[in-house]
C-alpha positions as CSV (number, residue, x, y, z in Angstrom):
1,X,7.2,-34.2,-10.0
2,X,8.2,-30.7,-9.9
3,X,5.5,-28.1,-10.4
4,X,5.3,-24.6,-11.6
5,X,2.8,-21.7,-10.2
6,X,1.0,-19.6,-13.0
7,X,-0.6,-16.4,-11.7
8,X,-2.4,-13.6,-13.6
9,X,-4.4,-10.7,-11.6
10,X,-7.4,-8.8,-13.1
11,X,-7.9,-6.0,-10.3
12,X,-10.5,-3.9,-10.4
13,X,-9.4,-0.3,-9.0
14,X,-12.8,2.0,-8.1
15,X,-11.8,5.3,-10.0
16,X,-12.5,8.3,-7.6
17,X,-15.3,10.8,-9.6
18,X,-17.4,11.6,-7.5
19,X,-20.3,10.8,-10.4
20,X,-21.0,7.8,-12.5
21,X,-19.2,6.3,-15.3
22,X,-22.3,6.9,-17.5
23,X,-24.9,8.8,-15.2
24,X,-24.5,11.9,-12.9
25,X,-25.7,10.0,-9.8
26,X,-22.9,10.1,-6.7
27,X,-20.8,7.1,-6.0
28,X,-20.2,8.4,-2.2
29,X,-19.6,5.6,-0.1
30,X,-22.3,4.3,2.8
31,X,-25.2,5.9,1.7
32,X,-28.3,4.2,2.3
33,X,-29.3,1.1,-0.3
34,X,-31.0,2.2,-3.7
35,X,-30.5,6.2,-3.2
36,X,-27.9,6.6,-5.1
37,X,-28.8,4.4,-8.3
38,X,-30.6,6.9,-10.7
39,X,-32.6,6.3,-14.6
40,X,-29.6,5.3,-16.4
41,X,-28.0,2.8,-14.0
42,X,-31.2,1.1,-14.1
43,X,-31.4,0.8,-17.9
44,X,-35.0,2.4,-17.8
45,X,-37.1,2.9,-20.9
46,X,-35.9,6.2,-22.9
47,X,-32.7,6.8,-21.3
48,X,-29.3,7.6,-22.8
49,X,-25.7,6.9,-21.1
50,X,-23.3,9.9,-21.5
51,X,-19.6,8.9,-20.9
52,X,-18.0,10.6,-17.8
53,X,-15.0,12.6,-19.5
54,X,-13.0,12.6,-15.7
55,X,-13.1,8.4,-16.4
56,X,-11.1,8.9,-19.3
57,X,-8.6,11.5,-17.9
58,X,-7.8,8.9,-14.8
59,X,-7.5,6.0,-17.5
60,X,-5.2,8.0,-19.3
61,X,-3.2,8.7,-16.7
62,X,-2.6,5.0,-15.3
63,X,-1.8,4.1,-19.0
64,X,0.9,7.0,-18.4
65,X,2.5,5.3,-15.5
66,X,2.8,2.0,-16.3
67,X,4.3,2.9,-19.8
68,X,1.2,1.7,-21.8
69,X,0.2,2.7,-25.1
70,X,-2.8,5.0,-25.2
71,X,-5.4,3.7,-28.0
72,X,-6.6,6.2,-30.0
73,X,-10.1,5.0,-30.6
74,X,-11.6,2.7,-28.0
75,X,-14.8,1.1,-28.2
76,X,-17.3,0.2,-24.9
77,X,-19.5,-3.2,-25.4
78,X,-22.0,-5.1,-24.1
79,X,-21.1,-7.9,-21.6
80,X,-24.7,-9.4,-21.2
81,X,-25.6,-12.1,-18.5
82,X,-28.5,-12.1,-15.9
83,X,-27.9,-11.6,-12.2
84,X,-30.7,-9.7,-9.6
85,X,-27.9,-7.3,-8.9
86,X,-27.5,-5.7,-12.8
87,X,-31.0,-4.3,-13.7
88,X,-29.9,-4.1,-17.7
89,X,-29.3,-7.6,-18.3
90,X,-25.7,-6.2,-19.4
91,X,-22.9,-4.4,-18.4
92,X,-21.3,-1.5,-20.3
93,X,-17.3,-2.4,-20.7
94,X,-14.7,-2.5,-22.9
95,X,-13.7,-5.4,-24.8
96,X,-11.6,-5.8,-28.4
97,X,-10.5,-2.1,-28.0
98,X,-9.8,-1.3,-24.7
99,X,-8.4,2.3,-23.8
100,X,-5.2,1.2,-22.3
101,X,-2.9,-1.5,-23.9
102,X,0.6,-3.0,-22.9
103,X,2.4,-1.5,-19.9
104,X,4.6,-3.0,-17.0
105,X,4.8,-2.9,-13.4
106,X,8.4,-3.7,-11.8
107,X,8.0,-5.4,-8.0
108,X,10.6,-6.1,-5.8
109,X,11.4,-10.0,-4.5
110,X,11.7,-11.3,-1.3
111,X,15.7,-11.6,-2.2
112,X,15.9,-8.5,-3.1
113,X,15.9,-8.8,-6.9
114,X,13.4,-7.3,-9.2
115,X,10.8,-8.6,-11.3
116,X,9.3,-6.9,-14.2
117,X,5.1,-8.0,-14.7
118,X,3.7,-7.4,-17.8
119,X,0.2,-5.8,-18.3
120,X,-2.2,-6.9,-20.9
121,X,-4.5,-4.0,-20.8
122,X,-6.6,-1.7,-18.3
123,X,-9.9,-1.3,-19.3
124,X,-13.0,1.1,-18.3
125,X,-16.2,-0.3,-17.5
126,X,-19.2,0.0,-15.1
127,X,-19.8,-2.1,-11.7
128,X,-22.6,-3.8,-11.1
129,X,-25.0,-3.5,-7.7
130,X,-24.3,-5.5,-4.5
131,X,-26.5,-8.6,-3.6
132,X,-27.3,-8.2,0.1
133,X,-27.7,-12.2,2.2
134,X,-27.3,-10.9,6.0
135,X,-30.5,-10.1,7.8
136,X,-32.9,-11.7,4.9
137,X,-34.1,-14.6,6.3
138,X,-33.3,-16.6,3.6
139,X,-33.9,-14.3,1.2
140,X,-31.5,-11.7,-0.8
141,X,-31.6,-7.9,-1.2
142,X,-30.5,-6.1,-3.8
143,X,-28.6,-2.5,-3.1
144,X,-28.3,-1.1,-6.6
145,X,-26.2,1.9,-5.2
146,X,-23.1,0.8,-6.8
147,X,-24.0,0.2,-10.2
148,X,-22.7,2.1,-12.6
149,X,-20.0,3.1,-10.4
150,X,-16.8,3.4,-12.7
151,X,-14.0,0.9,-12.4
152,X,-10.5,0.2,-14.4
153,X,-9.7,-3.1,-15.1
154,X,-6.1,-3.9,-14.8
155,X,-5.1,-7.4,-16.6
156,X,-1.7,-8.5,-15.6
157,X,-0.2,-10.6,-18.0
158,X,0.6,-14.6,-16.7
159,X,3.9,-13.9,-15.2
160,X,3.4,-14.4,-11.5
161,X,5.4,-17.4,-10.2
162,X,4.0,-17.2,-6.6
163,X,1.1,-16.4,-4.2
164,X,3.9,-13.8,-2.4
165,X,4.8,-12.5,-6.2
166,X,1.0,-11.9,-6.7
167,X,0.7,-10.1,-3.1
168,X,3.9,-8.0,-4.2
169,X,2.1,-7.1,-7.6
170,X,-0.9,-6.5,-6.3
171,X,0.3,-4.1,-3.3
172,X,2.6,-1.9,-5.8
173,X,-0.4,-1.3,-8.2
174,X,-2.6,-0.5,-5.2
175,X,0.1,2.3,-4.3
176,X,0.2,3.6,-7.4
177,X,-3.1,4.1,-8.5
178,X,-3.4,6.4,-4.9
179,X,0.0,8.1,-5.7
180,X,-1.7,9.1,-8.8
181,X,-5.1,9.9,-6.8
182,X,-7.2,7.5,-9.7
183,X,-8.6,5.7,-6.9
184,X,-8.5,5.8,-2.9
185,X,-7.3,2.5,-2.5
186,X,-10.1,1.1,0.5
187,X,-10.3,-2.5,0.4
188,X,-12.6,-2.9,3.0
189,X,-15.5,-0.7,1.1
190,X,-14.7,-2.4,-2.2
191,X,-12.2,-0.2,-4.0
192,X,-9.9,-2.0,-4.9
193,X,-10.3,-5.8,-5.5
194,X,-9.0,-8.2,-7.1
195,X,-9.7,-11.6,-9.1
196,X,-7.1,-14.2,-9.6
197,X,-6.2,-16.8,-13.1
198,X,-4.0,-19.6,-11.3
199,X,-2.6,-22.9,-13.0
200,X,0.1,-25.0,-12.3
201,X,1.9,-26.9,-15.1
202,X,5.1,-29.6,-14.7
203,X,8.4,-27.5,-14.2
204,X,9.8,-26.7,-17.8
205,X,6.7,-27.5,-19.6
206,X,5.9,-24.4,-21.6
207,X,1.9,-25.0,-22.2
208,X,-0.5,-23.5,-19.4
209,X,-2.5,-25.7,-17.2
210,X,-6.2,-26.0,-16.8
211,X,-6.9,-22.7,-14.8
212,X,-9.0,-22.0,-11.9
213,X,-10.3,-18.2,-11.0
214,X,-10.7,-16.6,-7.8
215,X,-13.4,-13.9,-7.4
216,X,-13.6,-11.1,-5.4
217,X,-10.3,-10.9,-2.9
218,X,-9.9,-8.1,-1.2
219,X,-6.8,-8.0,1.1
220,X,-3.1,-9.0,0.6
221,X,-3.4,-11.1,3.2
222,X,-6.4,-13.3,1.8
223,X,-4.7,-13.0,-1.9
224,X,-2.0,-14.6,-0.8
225,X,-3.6,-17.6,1.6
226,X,-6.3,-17.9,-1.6
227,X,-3.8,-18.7,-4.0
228,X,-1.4,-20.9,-1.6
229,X,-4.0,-23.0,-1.0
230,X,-5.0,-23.6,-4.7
231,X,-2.0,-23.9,-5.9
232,X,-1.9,-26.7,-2.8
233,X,-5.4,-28.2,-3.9
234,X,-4.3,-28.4,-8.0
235,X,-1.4,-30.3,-7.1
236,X,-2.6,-32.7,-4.7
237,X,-5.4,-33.1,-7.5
238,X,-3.0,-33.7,-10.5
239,X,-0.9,-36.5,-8.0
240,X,-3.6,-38.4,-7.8
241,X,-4.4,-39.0,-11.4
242,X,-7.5,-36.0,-11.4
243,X,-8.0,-32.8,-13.3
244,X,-8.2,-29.6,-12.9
245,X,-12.0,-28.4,-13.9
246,X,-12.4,-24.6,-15.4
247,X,-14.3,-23.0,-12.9
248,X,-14.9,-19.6,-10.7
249,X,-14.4,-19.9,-6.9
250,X,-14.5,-18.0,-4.2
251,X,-12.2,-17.9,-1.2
252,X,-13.9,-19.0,2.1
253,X,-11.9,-17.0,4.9
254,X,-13.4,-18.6,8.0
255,X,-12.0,-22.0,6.9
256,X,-8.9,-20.8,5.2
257,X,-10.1,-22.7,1.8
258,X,-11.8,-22.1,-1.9
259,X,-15.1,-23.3,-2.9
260,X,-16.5,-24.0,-6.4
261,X,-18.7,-21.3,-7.3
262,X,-19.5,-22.1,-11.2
263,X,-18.2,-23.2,-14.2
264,X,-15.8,-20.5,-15.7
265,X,-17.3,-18.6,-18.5
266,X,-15.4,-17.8,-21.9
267,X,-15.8,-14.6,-23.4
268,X,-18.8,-16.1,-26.3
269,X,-20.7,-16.7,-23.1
270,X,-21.0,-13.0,-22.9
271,X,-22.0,-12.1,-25.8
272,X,-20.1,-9.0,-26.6
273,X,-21.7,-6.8,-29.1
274,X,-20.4,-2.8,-29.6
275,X,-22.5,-0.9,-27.4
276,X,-24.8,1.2,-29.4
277,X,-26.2,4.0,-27.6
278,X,-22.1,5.2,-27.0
279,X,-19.9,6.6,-29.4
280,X,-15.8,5.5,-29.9
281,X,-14.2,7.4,-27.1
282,X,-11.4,9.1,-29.6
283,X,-8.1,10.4,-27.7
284,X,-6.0,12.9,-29.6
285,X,-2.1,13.8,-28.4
286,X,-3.3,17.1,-26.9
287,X,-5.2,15.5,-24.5
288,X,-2.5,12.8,-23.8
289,X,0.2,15.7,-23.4
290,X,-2.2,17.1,-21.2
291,X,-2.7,14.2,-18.6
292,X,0.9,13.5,-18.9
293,X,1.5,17.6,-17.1
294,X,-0.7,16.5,-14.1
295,X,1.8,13.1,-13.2
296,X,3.3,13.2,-10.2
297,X,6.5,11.9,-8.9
298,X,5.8,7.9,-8.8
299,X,6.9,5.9,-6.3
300,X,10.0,4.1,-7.8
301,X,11.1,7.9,-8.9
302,X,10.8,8.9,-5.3
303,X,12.4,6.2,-3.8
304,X,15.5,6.4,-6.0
305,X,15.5,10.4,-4.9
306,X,15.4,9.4,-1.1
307,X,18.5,7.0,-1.9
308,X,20.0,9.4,-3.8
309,X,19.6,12.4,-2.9
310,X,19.2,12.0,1.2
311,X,21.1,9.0,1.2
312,X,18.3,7.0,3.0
313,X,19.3,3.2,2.8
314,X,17.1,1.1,-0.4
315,X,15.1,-0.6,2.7
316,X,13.9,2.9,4.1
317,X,13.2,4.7,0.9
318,X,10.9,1.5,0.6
319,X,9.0,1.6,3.5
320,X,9.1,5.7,3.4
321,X,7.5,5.4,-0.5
322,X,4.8,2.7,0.3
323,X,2.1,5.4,0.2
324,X,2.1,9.0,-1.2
325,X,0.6,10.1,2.2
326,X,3.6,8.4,4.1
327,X,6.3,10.2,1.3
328,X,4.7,13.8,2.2
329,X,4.7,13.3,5.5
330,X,8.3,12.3,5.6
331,X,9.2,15.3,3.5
332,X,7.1,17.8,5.5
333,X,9.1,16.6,8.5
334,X,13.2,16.5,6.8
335,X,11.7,20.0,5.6
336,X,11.2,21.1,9.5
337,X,14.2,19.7,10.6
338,X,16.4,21.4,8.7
339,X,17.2,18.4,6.2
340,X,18.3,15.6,8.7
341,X,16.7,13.1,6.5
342,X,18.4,10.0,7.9
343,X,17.5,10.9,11.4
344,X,13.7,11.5,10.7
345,X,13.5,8.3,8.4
346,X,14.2,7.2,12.0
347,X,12.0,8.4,14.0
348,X,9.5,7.8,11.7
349,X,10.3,4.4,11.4
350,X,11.0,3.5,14.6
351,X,8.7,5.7,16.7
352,X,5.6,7.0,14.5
353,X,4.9,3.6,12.5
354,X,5.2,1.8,15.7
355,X,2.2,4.2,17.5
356,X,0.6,3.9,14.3
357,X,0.2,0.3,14.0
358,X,-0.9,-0.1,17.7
359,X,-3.6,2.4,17.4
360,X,-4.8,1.6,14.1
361,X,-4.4,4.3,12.2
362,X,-3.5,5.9,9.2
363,X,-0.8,8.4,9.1
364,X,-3.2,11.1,8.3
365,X,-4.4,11.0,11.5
366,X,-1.4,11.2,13.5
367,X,-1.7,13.6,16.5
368,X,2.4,14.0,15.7
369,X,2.4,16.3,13.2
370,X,5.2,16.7,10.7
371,X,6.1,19.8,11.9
372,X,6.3,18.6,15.7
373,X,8.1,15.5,14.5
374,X,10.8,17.8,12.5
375,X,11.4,19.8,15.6
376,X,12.2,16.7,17.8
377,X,14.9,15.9,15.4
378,X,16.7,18.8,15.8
379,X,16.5,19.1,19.6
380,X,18.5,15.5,18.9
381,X,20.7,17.0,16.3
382,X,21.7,20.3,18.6
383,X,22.2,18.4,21.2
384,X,19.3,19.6,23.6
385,X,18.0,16.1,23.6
386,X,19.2,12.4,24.0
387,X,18.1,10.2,21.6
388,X,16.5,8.2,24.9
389,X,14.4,11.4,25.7
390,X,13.5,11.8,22.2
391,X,11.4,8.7,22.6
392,X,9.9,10.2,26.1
393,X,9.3,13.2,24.3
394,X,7.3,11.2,21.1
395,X,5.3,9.8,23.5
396,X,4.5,12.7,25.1
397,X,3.4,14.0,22.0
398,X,1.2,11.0,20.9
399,X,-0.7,11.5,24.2
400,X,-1.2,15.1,23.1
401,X,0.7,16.7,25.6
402,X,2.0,19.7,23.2
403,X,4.9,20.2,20.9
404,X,8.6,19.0,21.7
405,X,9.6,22.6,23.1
406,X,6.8,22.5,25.5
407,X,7.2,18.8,26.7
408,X,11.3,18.9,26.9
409,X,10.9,22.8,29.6
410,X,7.9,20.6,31.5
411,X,9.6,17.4,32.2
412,X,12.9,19.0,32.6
413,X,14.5,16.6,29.9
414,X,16.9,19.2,28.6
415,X,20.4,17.3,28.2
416,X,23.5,17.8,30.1
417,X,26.1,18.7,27.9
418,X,28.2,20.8,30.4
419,X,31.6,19.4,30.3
420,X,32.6,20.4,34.1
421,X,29.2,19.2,35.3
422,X,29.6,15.7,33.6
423,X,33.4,15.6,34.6
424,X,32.3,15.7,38.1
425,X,29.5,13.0,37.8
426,X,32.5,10.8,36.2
427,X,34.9,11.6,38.5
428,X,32.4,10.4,41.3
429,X,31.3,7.3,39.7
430,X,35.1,6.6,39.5
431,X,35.7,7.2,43.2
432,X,32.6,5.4,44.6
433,X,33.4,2.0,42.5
434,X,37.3,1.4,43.5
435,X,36.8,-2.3,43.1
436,X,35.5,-2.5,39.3
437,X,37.9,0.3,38.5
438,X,40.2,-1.9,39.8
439,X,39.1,-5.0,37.6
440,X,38.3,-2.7,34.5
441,X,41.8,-1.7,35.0
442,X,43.2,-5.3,35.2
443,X,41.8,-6.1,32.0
444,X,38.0,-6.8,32.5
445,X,37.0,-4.0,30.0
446,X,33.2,-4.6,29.7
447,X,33.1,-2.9,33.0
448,X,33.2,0.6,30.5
449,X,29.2,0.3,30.5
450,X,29.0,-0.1,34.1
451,X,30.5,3.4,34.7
452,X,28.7,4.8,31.6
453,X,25.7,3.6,33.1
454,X,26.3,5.4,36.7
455,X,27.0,8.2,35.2
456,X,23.8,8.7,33.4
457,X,21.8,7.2,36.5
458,X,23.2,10.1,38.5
459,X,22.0,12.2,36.0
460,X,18.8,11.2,35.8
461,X,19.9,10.0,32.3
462,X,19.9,13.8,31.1
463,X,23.9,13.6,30.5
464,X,25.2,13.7,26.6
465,X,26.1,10.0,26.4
466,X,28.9,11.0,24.0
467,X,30.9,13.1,26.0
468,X,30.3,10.7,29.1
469,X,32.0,7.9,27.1
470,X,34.5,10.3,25.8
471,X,35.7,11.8,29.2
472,X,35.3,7.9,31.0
473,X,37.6,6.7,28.8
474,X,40.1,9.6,29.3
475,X,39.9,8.7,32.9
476,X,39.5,5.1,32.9
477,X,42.5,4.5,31.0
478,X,44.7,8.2,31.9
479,X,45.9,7.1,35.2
């Protein structure tokens, strides 16, 4: 039997205040456990929750982006169940009336094509503490730090065929909540995460399967090794006359597998009730109009403007649009250069990513600036500099040996491009090698790069390898 994949992601994006959803305690990261978490997070006695306006702004926005409709009147609920880690018994969300309804993200295949994901809803609510195991001794502690942190809940509607459609999904909403600076994106301190609905059903059957969730994923990577492996574990399930079981589990990276964790809840498990110490958040269209002045340029706008406009290929306006940081960079550095976009896309591709990736870092902290990286292209473009030295020079730079100016006088890299002096190194590469001249001559052309590369070795590779090959193949073939 055929089978078909059924994905649906509820991601929970960190919005970046740097107060509480409900509480004006900080939500800076790494602070030390239960200094952060003030009266209101705790749900003591007396006091009140007061809704952070900025919350509402950022949720606004997202709704913008994604072409969602913007609800008027939302409500916030409680969502009550016990764990050490939420002092209330409850958690303050939204639930019948969220702020943030409909929408769509469009993510690109791996054939090129392009895929259009619906979204159910995004949704404000608060986050609950973190429940500490390492360093216990068989006990648990409880860092209450986090709660009432604000989050958006993004619901994707069940339209993901694939673990690598789910990854794609999932890595086009993370850039675009940072293009749009509602969250910073950092996976690794828990601020941006992700929990994943997957079922598999018989190819053409239009009912869903039983579904399983996974909690708490927070890489690409592990999202899409989580959900290849379930998908994997339904099916061999289903073959052999079982069922799937309703149910939470988590993803066990050491061993590459998911674990039962409980049985799934259903929303009456919750039991939602309007929370009564809030009032309706109400939005009118000023404030909509408002939000809507502050968008920037998204990512799919930019990348068609790259294409466009500097006529970058669809592949490098990709890459060059994968984060907002990477985009200003790039333009910072066409801006230097004079507007040599396609060269710089290069460079930047092929030189800066590469150093990037080796050092672990994020193009913020590049020691090649965008200015220093616009300058090297146009020592390329006016000639002063081969395209070898170029990658000399980037080096050079990396290491922190000063700008391109500086580096190109020091290591005396300045290119050749006197036509008498290269006419003399290719009339003696001509005169020392009689025997391939006579072979090239006879026929045996690939002998061209032999005399292109003499040339250059005599001059320390510093010649213009354009009018080498240009004035070799005068010669080579003139007489």
């Amino acid at each position: 039997m055929k089978w078909e994949t059924v994905i649906g992601l509820e991601i929970h994006a960190q919005l970046a205040t740097r107060t509480k959803i409900f509480s004006g305690a900080p939500t800076a990261y790494g602070a030390e456990p239960n200094t952060q978490a003030c009266p209101v997070d705790l749900g003591m006695p007396g006091v009140l929750p007061v809704l952070n306006r900025e919350v509402v702004r950022m949720a606004i926005k997202f709704g913008l982006a994604v072409g969602a409709r913007i609800a008027p009147r939302s409500v916030f609920a409680r969502k009550n169940y016990f764990y050490p880690d939420l002092p209330k018994g409850y958690q303050i969300s939204q639930y019948d009336l969220p702020i943030v309804e409909g929408g769509h993200l469009d993510i690109e295949l791996e054939d090129g094509a392009s895929k259009r994901i619906g979204i159910t809803r995004a949704h404000l609510e608060e986050d609950a503490g973190k429940s500490l195991h390492e360093d216990f001794h068989g006990m648990t502690g409880v860092d209450l730090n986090r709660a009432g942190t604000p989050l958006m809940e993004i619901v994707s509607e069940p339209d993901l065929r694939s673990p690598a459609e789910a990854a794609a999904y999932m890595k086009k909403l993370h850039a675009l909540v940072r293009y749009l600076e509602i969250c910073d994106g950092n996976m690794q301190e828990g601020s941006f995460r992700c929990d994943a609905n997957v079922s598999v059903r018989p190819t053409g059957q239009e009912a869903f399967g039983t579904r399983a969730e996974l909690k708490n994923l927070n890489s690409f990577r592990f999202v899409e090794r989580a959900l290849e492996y379930e998908v994997e574990r339904q099916i061999d399930l289903l073959e052999s006359g079982g069922e799937v079981v309703q149910e939470t589990r988590l993803y066990d990276v050491d061993q590459g597998v998911t674990r039962s964790m409980r049985t799934k809840e259903e929303a009456n498990d919750y039991r939602y009730f309007p929370e009564p110490d809030l009032l309706p958040v109400e939005v009118d269209t000023a404030l909509v109009e408002e939000v809507r002045e502050t968008l920037p340029e998204l990512p799919d706008e930019k990348r068609r403007r790259f294409e466009q406009e500097d006529g970058l290929p669809a592949y490098d306006a990709g890459v060059l649009t994968a984060t907002r940081e990477m985009a200003d960079y790039f333009e910072h550095a066409v801006s230097e250069s004079g507007g040599f976009a396609k060269r710089t896309a290069n460079l930047l591709m092929s030189e800066l990513l590469a150093y990037l990736n080796k050092d672990g870092l994020e193009i913020g902290a590049s020691p090649v600036t965008p200015e220093m990286l616009g300058t090297l292209v146009v020592r390329v473009e006016d000639e002063t500099l081969s395209s070898r030295g170029a990658k000399d020079v980037f080096e050079a730079m990396w290491a922190g040996e000063g700008g391109p100016d500086e580096i190109i006088e020091k290591k005396g890299l300045k290119q050749v491009t006197d036509t008498s002096a290269i006419e003399a190194l290719v009339d003696e590469a001509i005169a020392n090698n009689p025997k391939q001249l006579e072979q090239y001559r006879a026929g045996k052309e690939k002998l061209f790069g032999f005399f292109v590369g003499q040339v250059m070795k005599a001059s320390g590779g510093k010649a213009n390898p354009q009018q080498v090959n240009e004035l070799l193949k005068q010669k080579l073939d003139g007489s």
